[in-house]
Each structure stands twice: as C-alpha cells, then as structure tokens.
Phi, psi and omega in degrees: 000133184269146204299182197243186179307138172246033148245008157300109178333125158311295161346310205274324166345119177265151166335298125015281174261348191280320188296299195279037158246348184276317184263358170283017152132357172248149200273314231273321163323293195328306181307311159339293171309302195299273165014297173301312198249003178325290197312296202327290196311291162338270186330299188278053137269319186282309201291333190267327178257019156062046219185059181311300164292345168301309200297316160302314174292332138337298148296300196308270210307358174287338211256331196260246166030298168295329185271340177255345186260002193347287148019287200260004173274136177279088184347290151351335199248179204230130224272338191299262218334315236273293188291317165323291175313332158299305191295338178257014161302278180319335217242327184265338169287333185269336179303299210309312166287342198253356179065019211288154200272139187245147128333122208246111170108004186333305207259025142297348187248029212263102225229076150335333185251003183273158188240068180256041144312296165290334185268355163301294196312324183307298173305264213314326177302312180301295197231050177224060183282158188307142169350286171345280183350144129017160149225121173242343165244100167292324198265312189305327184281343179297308164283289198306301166313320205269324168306291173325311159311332180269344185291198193250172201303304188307347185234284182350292186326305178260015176269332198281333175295328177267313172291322154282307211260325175076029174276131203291157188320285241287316186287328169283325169301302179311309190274354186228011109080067187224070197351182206250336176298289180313327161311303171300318208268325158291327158268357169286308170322318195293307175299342167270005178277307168302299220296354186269321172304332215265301207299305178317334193266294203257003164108195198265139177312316197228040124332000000 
C-alpha cells in the first residue's frame, strides 16, 4: 500500500494508513481511528451485550488491544474485520463471566419453511431506526431488544454484523474465522428465530 502524502488530512486517511501512522509514533492517527468506529462499534457492542456500560469498557479494551498488537497487523489487510473480531472476542468472554441468562433452547423454534425473513428485514429496515435516530415506536424497538437479547450469542453476532452494522458476508466470515456458508446458514437461523421470538412476544409479523 503506498504510504499517503503527509500532508494529507488524517480524515482522508483509510484505516489502514491511519493504523500505519499510529505505529510510526502519531497518536493523533489513533484518536482518529477510535473516532471513526466510536458509533458503529459501540452500538454492536451495546446491542450483543445488552450492557451500555459493559459495552464502553469494551470498547476501550478493543482499542487498547488494536494498540499493542498494533505491530503484528498486516496492513496489506483490511483493519474492520481485524477490530470486530477483538471486540466480539471481548464482548463474549465478558457474557461468559457475567453468566449471562439464555433462552433456553432457541433454536428449536427456528421454522424453515416460514418466510419471516423477509418480513424481518422488512422491520428492521422500516421500523428501527438508530439510536441517535427519533424514536417514534418506541415499544416496537423495545421488544426487538429484548427479542435480540435472547437469541443465543453465535446467532446475534452475526444477525447484528448484517443487519445493524451492514456488513457483507465475506466480512463477517472474516471477523468470526468462520466459513463464509456458516455465515448464511447462521443468519437464516437467526431470522428464523427472531421471527418465531417476535411473533410470541408481539403477534405475526405481517398482521
């Protein structure tokens, strides 16, 4: 990769190059970097471990983590898989201390032949808007958290990387060092799971 100008905004910057100015020695790249991925990371930090401050103390150690192994990363390579995978590294070692309570048996109720896929996708496009965002349903996103919390980890993880995070198969695959099949196969479980959770707390999707 050719170094960039250095007299180019750090902003202008790709992730990339911003990790390789962090480790010839500027801090302020760093700052940058942690910046860029504040909202994204966070939120799917907040959202798997149900845990706004668990979800910040996380962050930091993902970002303190991206700074000591800084080093051993291969530019050449593309850095979002790299920090998800510390962070959801971090983020499932802490439900594992903290015990956290499952739904017991989810994916038995996972119904294959239903197509509440599509109307999931449907929801979450429609009617989840972001934090940040407005809240004009308030009790529908209130239940879809509570829904999202229950599915078990291995199938969050990756319904929140595709869907909230918008991250493509390949990427996901990357960051959970996971076939790219296993990728699919897990989030069709997962939409089928929400849509069976969904339907028991709040009626049929597509009422």
């Amino acid at each position: 990769m050719p170094e960039p100008d250095a007299t180019q905004p750090l902003e202008e910057l790709t992730d990339e190059q911003l990790l390789g100015r962090h480790r010839g020695g500027d801090e302020q790249a760093f700052e940058v970097l942690i910046e860029r991925y504040r909202l994204e990371l966070f939120h799917f930090l907040a959202r798997f471990v149900g845990n706004r401050t668990a979800a910040d103390d996380i962050f930091q150690d993902a970002f303190l983590q991206v700074h000591i192994s800084a080093g051993t990363f291969d530019i050449s390579r593309r850095f979002k898989p790299w920090l998800f995978t510390i962070a959801a590294n971090k983020a499932r070692d802490y439900l594992r201390k903290n015990k956290r309570q499952k739904a017991a048996s989810l994916s038995a109720m996972v119904d294959q032949s239903q197509d509440g896929g599509r109307a999931f996708i449907d929801l979450l496009e429609a009617d989840l808007p972001l934090p940040q965002e407005k809240a004009q349903e308030h009790e529908t996103r209130q239940i879809v958290r509570q829904v999202v919390a229950g599915l078990p980890d291995h199938l969050r993880e990756v319904l929140l990387m595709a869907y909230f995070n918008r991250m493509a198969y390949r990427e996901i695959a990357e960051s959970l060092s996971i076939p790219l099949g296993t990728v699919k196969s897990r989030l069709h479980a997962a939409v089928g799971t929400f849509a069976e959770l969904w339907k028991a707390q709040a009626g049929p999707l597509d009422d």
